[in-house]
Structure formats: C-alpha cells, structure tokens
C-alpha positions as CSV (number, residue, x, y, z in Angstrom):
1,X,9.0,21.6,12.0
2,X,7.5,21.1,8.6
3,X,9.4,18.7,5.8
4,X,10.4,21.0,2.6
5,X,8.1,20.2,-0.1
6,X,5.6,17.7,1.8
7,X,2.3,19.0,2.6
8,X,-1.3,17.7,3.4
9,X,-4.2,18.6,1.2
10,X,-6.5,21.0,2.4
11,X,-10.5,20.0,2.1
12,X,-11.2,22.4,-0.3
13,X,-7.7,22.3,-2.2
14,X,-9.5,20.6,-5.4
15,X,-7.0,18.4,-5.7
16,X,-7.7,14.9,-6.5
17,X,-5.5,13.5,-3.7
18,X,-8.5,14.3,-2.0
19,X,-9.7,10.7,-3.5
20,X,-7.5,8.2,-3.5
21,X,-9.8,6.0,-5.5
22,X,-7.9,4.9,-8.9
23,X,-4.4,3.2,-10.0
24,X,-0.8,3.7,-8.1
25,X,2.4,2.4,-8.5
26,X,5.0,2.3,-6.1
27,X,8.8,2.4,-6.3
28,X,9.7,-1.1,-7.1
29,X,7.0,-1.4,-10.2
30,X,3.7,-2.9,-8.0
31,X,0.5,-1.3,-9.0
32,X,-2.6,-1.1,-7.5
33,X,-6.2,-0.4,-7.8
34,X,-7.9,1.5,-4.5
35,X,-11.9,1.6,-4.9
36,X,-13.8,3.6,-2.8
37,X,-16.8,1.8,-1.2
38,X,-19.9,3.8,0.0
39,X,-19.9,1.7,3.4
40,X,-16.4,3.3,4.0
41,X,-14.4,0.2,3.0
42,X,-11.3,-0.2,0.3
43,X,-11.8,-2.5,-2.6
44,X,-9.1,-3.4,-5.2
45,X,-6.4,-5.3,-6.7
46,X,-2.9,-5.8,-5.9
47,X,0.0,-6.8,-8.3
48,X,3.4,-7.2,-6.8
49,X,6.3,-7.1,-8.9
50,X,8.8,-8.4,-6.1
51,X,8.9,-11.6,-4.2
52,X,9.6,-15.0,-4.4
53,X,9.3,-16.9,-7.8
54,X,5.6,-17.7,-8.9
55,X,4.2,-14.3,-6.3
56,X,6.1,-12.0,-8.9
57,X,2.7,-10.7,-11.2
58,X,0.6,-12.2,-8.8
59,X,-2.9,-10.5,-8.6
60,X,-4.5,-10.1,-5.1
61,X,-7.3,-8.9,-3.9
62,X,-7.4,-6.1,-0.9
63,X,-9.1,-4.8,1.2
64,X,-9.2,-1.6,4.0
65,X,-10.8,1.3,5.1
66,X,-10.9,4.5,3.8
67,X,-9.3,8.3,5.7
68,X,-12.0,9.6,8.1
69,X,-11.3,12.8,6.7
70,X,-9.3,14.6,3.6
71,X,-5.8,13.7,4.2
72,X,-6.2,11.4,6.9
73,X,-4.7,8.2,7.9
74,X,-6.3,4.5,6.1
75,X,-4.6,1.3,5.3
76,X,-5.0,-2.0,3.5
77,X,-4.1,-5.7,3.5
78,X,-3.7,-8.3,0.9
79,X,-3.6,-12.0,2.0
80,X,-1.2,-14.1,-0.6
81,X,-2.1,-17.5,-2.3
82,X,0.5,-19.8,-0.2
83,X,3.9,-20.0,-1.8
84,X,5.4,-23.4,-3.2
85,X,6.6,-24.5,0.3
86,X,2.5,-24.4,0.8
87,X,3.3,-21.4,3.3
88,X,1.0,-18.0,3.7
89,X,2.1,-14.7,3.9
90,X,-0.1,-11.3,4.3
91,X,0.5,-7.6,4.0
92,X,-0.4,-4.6,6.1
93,X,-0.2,-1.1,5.0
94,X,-0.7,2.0,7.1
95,X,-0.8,5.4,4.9
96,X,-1.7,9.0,4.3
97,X,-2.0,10.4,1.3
98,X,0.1,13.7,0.8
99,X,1.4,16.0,-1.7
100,X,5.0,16.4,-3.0
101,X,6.3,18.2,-5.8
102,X,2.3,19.0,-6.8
103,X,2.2,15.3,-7.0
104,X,-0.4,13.0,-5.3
105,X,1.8,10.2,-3.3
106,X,0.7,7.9,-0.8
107,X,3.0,7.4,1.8
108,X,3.5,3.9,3.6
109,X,4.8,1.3,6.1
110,X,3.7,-2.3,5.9
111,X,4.2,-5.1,7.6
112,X,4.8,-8.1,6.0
113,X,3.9,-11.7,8.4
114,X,4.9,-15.3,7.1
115,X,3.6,-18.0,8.2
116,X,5.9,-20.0,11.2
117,X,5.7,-23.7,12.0
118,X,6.2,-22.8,16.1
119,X,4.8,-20.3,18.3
120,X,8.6,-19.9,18.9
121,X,9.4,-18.8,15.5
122,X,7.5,-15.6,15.3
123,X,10.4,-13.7,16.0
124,X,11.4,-14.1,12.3
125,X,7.9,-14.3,11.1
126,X,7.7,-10.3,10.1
127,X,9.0,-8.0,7.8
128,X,9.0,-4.0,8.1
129,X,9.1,-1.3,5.6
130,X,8.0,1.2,3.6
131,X,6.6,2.4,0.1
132,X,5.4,5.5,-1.7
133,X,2.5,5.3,-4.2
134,X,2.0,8.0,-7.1
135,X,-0.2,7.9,-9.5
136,X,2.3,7.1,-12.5
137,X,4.7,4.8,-13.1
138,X,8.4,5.6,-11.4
139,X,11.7,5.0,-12.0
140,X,13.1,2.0,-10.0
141,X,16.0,3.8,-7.7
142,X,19.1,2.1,-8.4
C-alpha cells in the first residue's frame, strides 16, 4: 500500500525535487551542498553538526552519483579527516528524493565504518541509520 502523504515526483511535476542540486539540512542541524555534475557525478560539501569533539563543524568534501531518472535512487560518501586517536571513519548514504507535505525531502540510510585495529574487530566497526534532508532548516526533535 501507499504511505499517507509521501509521494514520488512525477517527470513533468515541475517541481524542483526533480533537481536535487542545492543546500539541505537534515534533522540533527548538518547541512549540505549536492552539485550536479554533467558526467553524472555528485559534488559538494558536508558539515556535520554531531560527532565526536573537533568533527563537530567539520567541512567535508563528498562525492556520489546522481538518480538515473526523476525520483530515483543516488547516494553519497564523505571520508573524515582522522579523529584525535589518529583513527578514520567514512559515511555512506543511500537515498531518494520524495515529496511530503509539498515539501522536497531526501530520504536516507547511511552507514557509518570506523576504522578497527584487527580484522576481528569489524564486528563493531559500523554504524546504521537514517536521515531526512529538506531544503530548510528543521527543528531538532526532542
């Protein structure tokens, strides 16, 4: 069945959510910048507002592919400067861009791997979850 009030854009909706080039937030404050390369590719910038102390502000650059077609699936990935334990983590984010409420929102999951001393150690090397970008600035959910 259908979700009440989420629906895809249609090609010729004229809706910008059509492009997802430009500057999102998502709910914990982070905001990005998604450019829209001719070759296909993402550009842009990330700045997390979450994370450990001296990643919180931190400005990253990312880089993915763009939807295959209006509404379709595209993702991204931003690989942090090491931590202060000299560690690296990087990002994954899988999306679709939808519309709820006559609102453009990008819908997520990412996956977030640290780096492990041991092959062992993987099994607590990766963190799952999930965001949702619009293009204002939201109101962190208490």
């Amino acid at each position: 069945g259908s979700k009440k009030g989420l629906k895809t854009m249609s090609n010729d909706s004229g809706s910008p959510s059509s492009d997802i080039s430009g500057v999102w937030w998502n709910e914990l404050g982070s905001k990005m910048e998604l450019l829209k390369k001719e070759d296909g590719t993402l550009a842009g910038e990330y700045c997390t507002a979450v994370g450990e102390e001296g990643h919180v502000g931190e400005i990253a650059p990312l880089f993915g592919t763009q939807p295959k077609k209006p509404n379709g699936t595209f993702g991204w990935i931003v690989n942090w400067k090491p931590g202060k334990d000299g560690e690296t983590t990087s990002t994954a984010w899988t999306a679709q861009c939808v519309e709820v409420n006559d609102q453009d929102v990008i819908q997520t999951t990412w996956l977030l791997r640290s780096e492990v001393e041991e092959a062992g150690d993987r099994w607590e090397s990766t963190r799952v979850g999930q965001d949702t970008f619009t293009r204002t600035p939201q109101e962190e959910a208490h």
